[in-house]
N, C-alpha and C positions, 0 to 999 in steps of 0.2 A: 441478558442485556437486550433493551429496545431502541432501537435506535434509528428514527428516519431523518437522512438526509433533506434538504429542501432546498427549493433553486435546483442547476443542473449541475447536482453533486451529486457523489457519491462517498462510501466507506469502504475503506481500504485498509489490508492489514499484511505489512510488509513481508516478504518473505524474509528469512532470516540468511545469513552468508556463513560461512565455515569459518568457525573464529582460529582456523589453525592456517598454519601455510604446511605446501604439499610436503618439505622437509617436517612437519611436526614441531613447526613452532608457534608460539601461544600467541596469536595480537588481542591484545586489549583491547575493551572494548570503544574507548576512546579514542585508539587509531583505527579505526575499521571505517571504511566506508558506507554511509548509508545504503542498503540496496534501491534500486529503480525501477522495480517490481513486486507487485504483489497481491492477495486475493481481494477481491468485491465479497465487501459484505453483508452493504446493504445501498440501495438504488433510492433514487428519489421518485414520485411519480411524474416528472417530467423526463426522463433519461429512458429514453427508449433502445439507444443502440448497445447497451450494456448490461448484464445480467448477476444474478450473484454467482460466486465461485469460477466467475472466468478470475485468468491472469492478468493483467496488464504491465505495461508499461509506462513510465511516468517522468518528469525532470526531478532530477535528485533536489530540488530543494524547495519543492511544488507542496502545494496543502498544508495543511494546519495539523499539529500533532494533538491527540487529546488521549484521556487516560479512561478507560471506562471498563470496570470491576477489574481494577489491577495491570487489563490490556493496554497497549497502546495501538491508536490508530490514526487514521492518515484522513481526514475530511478532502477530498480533490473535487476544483472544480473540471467538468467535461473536458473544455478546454487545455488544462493541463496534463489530459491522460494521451500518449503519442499513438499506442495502438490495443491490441487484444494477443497476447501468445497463443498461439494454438496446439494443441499436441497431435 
């Protein structure tokens, strides 16, 4: 996959949630909530405060969804990413 963002975007690839509940029960994929976090994949060359493989944080219904070799991913513009998780 090659992929650069342009403008001050970035690619992002959602981390995925526990499609069970802690009792061991199955949600669908269709009830599950989108998560609000997830990796940098790839940076624009205007985006200086963010790197690949950080985490972030983001509004659940922020950026554009695209599909690319099978993957899905998250195009966000700067503006809609809230912060950086750190470990």
């Amino acid at each position: 996959m090659n992929f650069q963002p342009l403008g001050k975007r970035v690619l992002v690839q959602r981390e995925e949630e526990a499609n069970t509940t802690s009792s061991g029960i199955i949600i669908p994929d269709n009830a599950q909530e989108k998560p609000s976090k997830g990796k940098v994949i790839a940076v624009s060359a205007e985006v200086s405060e963010l790197a690949c493989g950080e985490v972030v944080v983001f509004g659940k219904f922020s950026g554009n969804e695209i599909s690319l070799d099978g993957e899905k991913f998250l195009v966000l513009e700067t503006d809609d990413i809230f912060g950086i998780i750190k470990f």
